[in-house]
Each structure stands twice: as structure tokens, then as C-alpha cells.
N, C-alpha and C positions, 0 to 999 in steps of 0.2 A: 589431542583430546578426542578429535572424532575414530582413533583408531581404539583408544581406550574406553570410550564408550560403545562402540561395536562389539569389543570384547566384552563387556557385562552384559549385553545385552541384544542377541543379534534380532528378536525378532520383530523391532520398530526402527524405520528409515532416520537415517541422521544424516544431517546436513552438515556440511565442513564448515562455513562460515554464511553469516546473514546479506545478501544482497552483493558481493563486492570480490572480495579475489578468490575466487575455487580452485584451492591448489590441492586438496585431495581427488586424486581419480579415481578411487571407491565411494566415491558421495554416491547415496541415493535417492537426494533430491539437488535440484537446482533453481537459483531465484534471484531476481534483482528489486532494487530498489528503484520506483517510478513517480516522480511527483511531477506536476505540472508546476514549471516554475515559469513560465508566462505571461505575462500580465494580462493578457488577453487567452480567459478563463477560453472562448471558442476554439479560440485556435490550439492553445496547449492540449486540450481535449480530441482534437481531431489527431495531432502528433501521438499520442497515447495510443488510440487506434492502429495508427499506423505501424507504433514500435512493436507490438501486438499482430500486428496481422502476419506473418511467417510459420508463426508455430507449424500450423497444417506441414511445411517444410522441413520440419527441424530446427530454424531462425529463431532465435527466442531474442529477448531484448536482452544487454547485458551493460550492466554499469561501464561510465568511461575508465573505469579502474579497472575493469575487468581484461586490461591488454595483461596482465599477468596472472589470468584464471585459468585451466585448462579449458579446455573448448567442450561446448555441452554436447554430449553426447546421447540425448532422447531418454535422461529421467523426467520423472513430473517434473513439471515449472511452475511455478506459483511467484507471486508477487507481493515481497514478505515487507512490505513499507509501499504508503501511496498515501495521499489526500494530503493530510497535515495543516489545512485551510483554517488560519490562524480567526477564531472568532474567540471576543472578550463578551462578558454577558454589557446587556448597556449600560447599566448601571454601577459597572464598576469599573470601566473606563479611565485610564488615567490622564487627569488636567496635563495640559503643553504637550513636550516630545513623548514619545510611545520607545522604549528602550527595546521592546517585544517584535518577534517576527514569527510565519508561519512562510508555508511554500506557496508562492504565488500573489499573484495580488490576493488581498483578503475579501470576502464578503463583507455586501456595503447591508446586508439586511439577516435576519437568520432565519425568512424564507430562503435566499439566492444560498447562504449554507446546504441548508436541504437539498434543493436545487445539485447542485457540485457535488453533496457526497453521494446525490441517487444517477447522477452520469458517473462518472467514476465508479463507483460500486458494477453498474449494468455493462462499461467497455469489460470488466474482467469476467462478472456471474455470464454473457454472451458470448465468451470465448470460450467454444467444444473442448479445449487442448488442455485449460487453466484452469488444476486443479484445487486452487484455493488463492486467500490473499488474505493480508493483514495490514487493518487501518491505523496510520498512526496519526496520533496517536493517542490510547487511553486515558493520559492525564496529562494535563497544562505542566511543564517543567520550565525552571530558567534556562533560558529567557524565551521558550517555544512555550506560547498561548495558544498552541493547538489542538488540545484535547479534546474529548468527549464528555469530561468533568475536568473541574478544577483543579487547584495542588489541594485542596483538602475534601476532593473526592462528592463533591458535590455536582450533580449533573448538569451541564448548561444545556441538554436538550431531550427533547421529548423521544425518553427510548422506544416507545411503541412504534413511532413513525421511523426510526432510524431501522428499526426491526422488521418493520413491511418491505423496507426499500431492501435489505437486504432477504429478506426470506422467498422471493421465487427460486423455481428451481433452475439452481444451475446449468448452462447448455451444456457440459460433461455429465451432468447427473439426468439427461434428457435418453428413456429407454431405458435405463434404470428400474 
């Protein structure tokens, strides 16, 4: 697919696959998938940073599937899956066992939400080298309640403030 989409089209960057085994070696981008799966929201955060901090090297992070990707070679890196911080609105909550899961312990408030997606957000918009990311995700699906709106596309949160957190400017877009 990505050598046939190359040929329709050379003049936008395509990627071989999303987050996990890069086995085309004409890819022109590269990326992983990064969630904080810790339950101790500080510490998985600090670990983020950490997997993070290389680029300036060449190091990029790369999925534990990625033992059968080629090895990155100094395309862009971006981070095309992160957050996934499973919150239910409160009111619709379901009585007893919870069937539903998201990445991480979940937020006990949908201040501490906000909270998590503006660190997260800021380890990636702060890295000089990382030239984008993608939250996941958009919508609540079975059995991931981790959206930014529900399965019927309803918001569970205030998009202006999700929009401030994310609109400084990038430390790549810095000199620009």
C-alpha cells in the first residue's frame, strides 16, 4: 500500500504503518505509539519524557513490537497515539462493574482530565525534534471510554480549553 500510494502520489510523505512494525525502508515518516500505562499518573509522565528525550541523538522511542521494524533512520518522528485517559461523563456512569477501560489509571475528576491531557500534550508541543502527535482518542468506542466525545459524538469536554492547551507554539515551530 505505501509503495502504491507513493506511486499516485509522490508529493505528500506517507507512512508504512501507524505506531508499530516499519518494514518499508522508503517510509517518510516515522512513529510510535506512547500511552502512559502506570497507575501512578507522575511517574508514567516522567517515563514519557524520558522515552522522549534522545531525539536530539537520533533515539526516537519505538513500540516493544518494533523488534521487527527497520531502524529509524532521521525522518520526522511524531507520536501518532498517546493519552486515551478513559473518563465517563458523571452522570452516565454505569451502576456495579465498569466493563470499560482506558490507558492508565483513569481520572478521579474532569479537572485531573485536563490536568493529564495539558502534561502530555506539553512532553510532546516541548520537544524541538517532534513534529506533531495524535490524541487518542476522538471518540468513545467498545469497550475504550476514552474519547473526547462520546459514541454519539457528543462532547464530554470543554473544547476551548482543550484548544488553549494545545495551541502554544510548538518547540519545532520555535523561529519559525
Amino acid at each position: 500500500m505505501f509503495l502504491a500510494t507513493k506511486a499516485m502520489d509522490t508529493t505528500r510523505p506517507v507512512l508504512d504503518t501507524s505506531g508499530y512494525s516499519h518494514r518499508v525502508a522508503e517510509a517518510d515518516i516515522y512513529d510510535s505509539h506512547d500511552y502512559i500505562t502506570d497507575a501512578n499518573f507522575a511517574k508514567g509522565l516522567a517515563s514519557m519524557v524520558e522515552r522522549h528525550a534522545g531525539m536530539a541523538e537520533g533515539r526516537v522511542f519505538a513500540n516493544a513490537e518494533a523488534k521487527w521494524s527497520l531502524p529509524y533512520r532521521g525522518q520526522p518522528y511524531f507520536v501518532s497515539e498517546f493519552g486515551g485517559f478513559k473518563w465517563i461523563i458523571p452522570e452516565e456512569r454505569p451502576e456495579g462493574e465498569d466493563p470499560t477501560w482506558g490507558y492508565g489509571s483513569s481520572p478521579k475528576t474532569e479537572e485531573e482530565f485536563y490536568e493529564r491531557f495539558e502534561a502530555v500534550c506539553r512532553v510532546l508541543l516541548e520537544n524541538p525534534h517532534m513534529f506533531g502527535y495524535c490524541y487518542t482518542q476522538l471518540t468513545d468506542i467498545t469497550p475504550e471510554l476514552n474519547g473526547i466525545y462520546t459514541f454519539d459524538r457528543r462532547s464530554k469536554f470543554d473544547g476551548s480549553r482543550l484548544r488553549a492547551i494545545q495551541s502554544q507554539v510548538a518547540a519545532i515551530e520555535q523561529g519559525f
